[in-house]
C-alpha positions in Angstrom: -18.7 -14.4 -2.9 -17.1 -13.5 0.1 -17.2 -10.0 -0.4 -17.6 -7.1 2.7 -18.2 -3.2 2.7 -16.5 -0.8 4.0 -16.9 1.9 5.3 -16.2 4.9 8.2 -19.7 4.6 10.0 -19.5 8.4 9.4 -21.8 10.1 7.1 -19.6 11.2 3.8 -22.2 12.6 2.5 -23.1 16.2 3.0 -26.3 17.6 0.8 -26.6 21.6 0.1 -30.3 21.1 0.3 -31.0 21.0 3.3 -34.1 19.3 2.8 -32.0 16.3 2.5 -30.1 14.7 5.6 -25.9 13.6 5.3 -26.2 10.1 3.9 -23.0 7.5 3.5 -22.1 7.5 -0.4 -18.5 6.6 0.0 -17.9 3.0 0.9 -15.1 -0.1 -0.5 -15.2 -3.2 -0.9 -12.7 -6.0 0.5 -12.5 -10.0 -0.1 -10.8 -12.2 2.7 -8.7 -9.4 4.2 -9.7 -9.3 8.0 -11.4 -6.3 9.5 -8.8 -6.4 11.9 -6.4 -5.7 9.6 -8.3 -2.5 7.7 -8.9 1.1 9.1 -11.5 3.0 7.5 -11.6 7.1 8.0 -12.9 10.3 6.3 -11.0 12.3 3.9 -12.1 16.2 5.3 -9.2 17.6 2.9 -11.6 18.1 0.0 -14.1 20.9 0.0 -16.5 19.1 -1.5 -20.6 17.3 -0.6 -18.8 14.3 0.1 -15.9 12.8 1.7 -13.8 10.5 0.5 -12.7 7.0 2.4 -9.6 6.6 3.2 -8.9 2.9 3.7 -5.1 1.5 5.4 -4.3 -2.0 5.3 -2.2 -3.0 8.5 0.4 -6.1 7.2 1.2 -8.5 9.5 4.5 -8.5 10.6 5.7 -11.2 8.5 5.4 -9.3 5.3 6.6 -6.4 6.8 10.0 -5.1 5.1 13.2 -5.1 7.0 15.1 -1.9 6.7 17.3 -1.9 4.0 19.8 0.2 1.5 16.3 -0.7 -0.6 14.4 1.2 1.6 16.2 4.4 0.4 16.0 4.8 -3.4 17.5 7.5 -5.4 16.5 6.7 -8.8 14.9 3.8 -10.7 15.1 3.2 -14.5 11.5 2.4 -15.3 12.4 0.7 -18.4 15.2 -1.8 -16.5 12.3 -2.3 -14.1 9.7 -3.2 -16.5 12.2 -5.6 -18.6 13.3 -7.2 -15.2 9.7 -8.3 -14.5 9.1 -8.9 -17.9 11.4 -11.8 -18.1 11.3 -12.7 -14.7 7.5 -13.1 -14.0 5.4 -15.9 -14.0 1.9 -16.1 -15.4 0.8 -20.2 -14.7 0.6 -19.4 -11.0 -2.0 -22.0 -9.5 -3.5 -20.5 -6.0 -5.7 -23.3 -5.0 -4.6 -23.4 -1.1 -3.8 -20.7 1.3 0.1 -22.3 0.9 0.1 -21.9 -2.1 -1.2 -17.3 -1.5 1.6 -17.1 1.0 4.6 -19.1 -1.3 3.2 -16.7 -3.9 3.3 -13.7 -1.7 7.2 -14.1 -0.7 7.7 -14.7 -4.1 6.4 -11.7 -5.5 8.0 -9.7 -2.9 11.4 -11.2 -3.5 10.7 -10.3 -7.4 10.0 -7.0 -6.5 12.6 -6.5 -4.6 15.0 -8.1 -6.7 13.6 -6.0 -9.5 13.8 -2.6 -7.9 17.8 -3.5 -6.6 18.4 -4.2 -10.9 16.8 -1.2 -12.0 17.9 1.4 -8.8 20.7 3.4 -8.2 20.8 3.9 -4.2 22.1 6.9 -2.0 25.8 6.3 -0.4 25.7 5.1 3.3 28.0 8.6 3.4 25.0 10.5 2.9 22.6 8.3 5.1 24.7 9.0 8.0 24.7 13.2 7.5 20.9 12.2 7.2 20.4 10.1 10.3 22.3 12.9 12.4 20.1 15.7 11.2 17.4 13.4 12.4 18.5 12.8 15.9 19.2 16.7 16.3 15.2 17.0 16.0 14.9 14.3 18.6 
């Protein structure tokens, strides 16, 4: 099936007994994403007898995001969002070659973006610059 596991190497398991020994309990499972791509830590933010996994997926920079007014959203209208990709999505999507994943990709992403320009109201470039200056004062 192509499948891996996941997991920190760490134990994430912590027993109260102490007749028992820290184990790994907490794990994931990926399909055809690289291990290259994945980092795989401990959650310590819980007091609890395990630790959750935290998994990040690094994306190549070709489906990276360029910065845009998209980037910096003020509201959305859920409802305009949800008819947007109701009409505009596509369920007969054939993925029989990796072409065909990364066509499919960009076109989600472009739906997606297209979807959250229709249904977004954005903050004024006015604002963004009073922002970026309080940001280089910290700098």
């Amino acid at each position: 099936m192509g499948l891996d596991v996941i997991s920190s190497g760490e134990a994430t398991y912590w027993p109260s007994d102490r007749q028992k020994i820290p184990d790994i309990l907490d794990c994931g499972v990926t399909k055809n994403i690289s291990r290259e791509l994945l980092d795989v830590e401990a959650s310590l933010d819980l007091s609890s007898d395990h630790s959750p996994i935290i998994v990040s997926i690094r994306i190549p920079q070709r489906y990276a995001l360029p910065f845009t007014h998209m980037n910096i959203i003020n509201r959305i209208n859920w409802l305009r969002f949800k008819k947007y990709l109701s009409s505009h999505c596509s369920e007969s999507i054939q993925l029989r070659t990796p072409g065909d994943v990364e066509l499919s990709i960009e076109n989600f992403t472009k739906m997606m973006n297209q979807a959250v320009e229709h249904a977004s109201t954005t903050i004024t470039s006015q604002v963004l610059i009073v922002f970026s200056l309080q940001i280089f004062n910290y700098l």
